[in-house]
Rosetta silent file (secondary structure, phi, psi, omega in degrees, C-alpha in Angstrom):
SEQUENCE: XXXXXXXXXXXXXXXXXXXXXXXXXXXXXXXXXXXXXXXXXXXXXXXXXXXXXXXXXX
SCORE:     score description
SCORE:     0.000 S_00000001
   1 L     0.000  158.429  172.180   84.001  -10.082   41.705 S_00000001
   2 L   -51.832  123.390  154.359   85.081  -13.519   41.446 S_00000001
   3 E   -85.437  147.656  173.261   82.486  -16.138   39.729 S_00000001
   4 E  -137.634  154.890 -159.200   83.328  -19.517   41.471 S_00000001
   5 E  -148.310  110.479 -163.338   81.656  -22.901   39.809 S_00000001
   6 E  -106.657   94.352  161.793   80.485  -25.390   43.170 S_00000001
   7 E   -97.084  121.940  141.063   79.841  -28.910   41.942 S_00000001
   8 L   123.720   88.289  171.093   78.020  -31.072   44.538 S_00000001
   9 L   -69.043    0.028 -172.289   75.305  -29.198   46.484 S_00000001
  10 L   -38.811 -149.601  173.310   74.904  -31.800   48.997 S_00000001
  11 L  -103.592   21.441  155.506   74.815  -31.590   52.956 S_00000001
  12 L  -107.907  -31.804 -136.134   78.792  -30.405   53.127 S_00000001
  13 H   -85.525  -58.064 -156.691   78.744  -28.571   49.545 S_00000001
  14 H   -49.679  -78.771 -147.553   75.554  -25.609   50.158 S_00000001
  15 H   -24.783  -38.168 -139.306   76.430  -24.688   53.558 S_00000001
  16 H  -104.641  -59.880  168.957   79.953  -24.291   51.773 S_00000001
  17 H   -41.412  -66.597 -158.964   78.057  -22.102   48.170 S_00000001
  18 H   -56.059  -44.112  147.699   75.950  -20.498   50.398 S_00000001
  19 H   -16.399  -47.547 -149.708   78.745  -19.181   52.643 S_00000001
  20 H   -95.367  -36.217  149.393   80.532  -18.206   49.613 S_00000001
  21 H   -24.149  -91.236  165.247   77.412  -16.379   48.382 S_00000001
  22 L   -28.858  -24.982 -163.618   77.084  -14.443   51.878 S_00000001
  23 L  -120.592   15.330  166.199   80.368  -13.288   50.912 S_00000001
  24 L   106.801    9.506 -168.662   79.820  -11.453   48.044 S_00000001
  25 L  -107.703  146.558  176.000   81.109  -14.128   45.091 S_00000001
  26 E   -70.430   91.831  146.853   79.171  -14.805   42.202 S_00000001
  27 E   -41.277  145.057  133.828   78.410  -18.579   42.393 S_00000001
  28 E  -126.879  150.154 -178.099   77.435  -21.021   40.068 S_00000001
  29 E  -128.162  155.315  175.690   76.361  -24.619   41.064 S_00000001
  30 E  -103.998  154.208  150.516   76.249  -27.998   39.683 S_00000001
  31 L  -147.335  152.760 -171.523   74.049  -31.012   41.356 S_00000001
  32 L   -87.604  -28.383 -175.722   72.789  -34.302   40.075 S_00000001
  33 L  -109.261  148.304 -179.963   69.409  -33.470   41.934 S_00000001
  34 L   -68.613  -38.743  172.879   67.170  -31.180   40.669 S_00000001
  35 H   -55.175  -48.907  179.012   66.155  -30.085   44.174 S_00000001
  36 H   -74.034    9.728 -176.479   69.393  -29.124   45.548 S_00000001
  37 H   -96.959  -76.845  178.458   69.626  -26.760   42.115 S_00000001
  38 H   -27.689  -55.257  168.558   66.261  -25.220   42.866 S_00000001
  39 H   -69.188  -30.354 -167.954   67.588  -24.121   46.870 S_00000001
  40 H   -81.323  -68.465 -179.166   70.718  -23.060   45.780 S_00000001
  41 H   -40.461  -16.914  172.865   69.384  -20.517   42.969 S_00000001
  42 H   -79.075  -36.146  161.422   66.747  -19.451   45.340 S_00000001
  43 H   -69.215  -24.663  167.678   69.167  -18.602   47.383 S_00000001
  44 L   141.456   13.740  170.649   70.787  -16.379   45.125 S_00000001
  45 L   -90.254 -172.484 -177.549   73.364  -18.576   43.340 S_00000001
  46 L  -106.877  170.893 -170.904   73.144  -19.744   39.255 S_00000001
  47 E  -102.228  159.327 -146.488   72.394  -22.683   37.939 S_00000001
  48 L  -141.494  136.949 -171.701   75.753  -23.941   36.387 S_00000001
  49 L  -101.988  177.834 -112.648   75.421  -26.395   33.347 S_00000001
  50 L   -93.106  128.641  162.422   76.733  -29.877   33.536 S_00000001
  51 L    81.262   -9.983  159.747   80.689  -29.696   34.038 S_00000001
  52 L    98.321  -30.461 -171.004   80.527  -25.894   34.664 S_00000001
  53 L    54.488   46.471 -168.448   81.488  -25.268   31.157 S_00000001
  54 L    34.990   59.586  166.441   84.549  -22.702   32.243 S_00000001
  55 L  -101.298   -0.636  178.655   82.352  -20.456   34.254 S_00000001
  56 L  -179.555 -173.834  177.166   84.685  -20.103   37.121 S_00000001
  57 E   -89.213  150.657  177.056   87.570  -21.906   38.798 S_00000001
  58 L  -109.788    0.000    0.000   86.702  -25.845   40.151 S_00000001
């Protein structure tokens, strides 16, 4: 499956990871807040490290 690399977990960007998540793609996400890292990986995406570092397409 596709990995895809999400920068900006915010209140448009999870709804839009988690979605992507739900739909069988390997996430990874970037955020500036530590919090919005911590909900996404709980949900079942990765933690992605600053600038994605070529882990998927942006």
């Amino acid at each position: 499956m596709t990995t895809i690399s999400f920068i900006g977990l915010g209140t448009v960007g999870a709804p839009m990871a988690r979605n992507l998540l739900r739909s069988g793609f390997d996430v990874v996400g970037y955020n500036r807040s530590p919090a919005r890292i911590a909900e996404f990986v709980a949900a079942g995406g990765a933690r992605c490290p600053i600038g994605c570092g070529g882990r998927g397409p942006l």
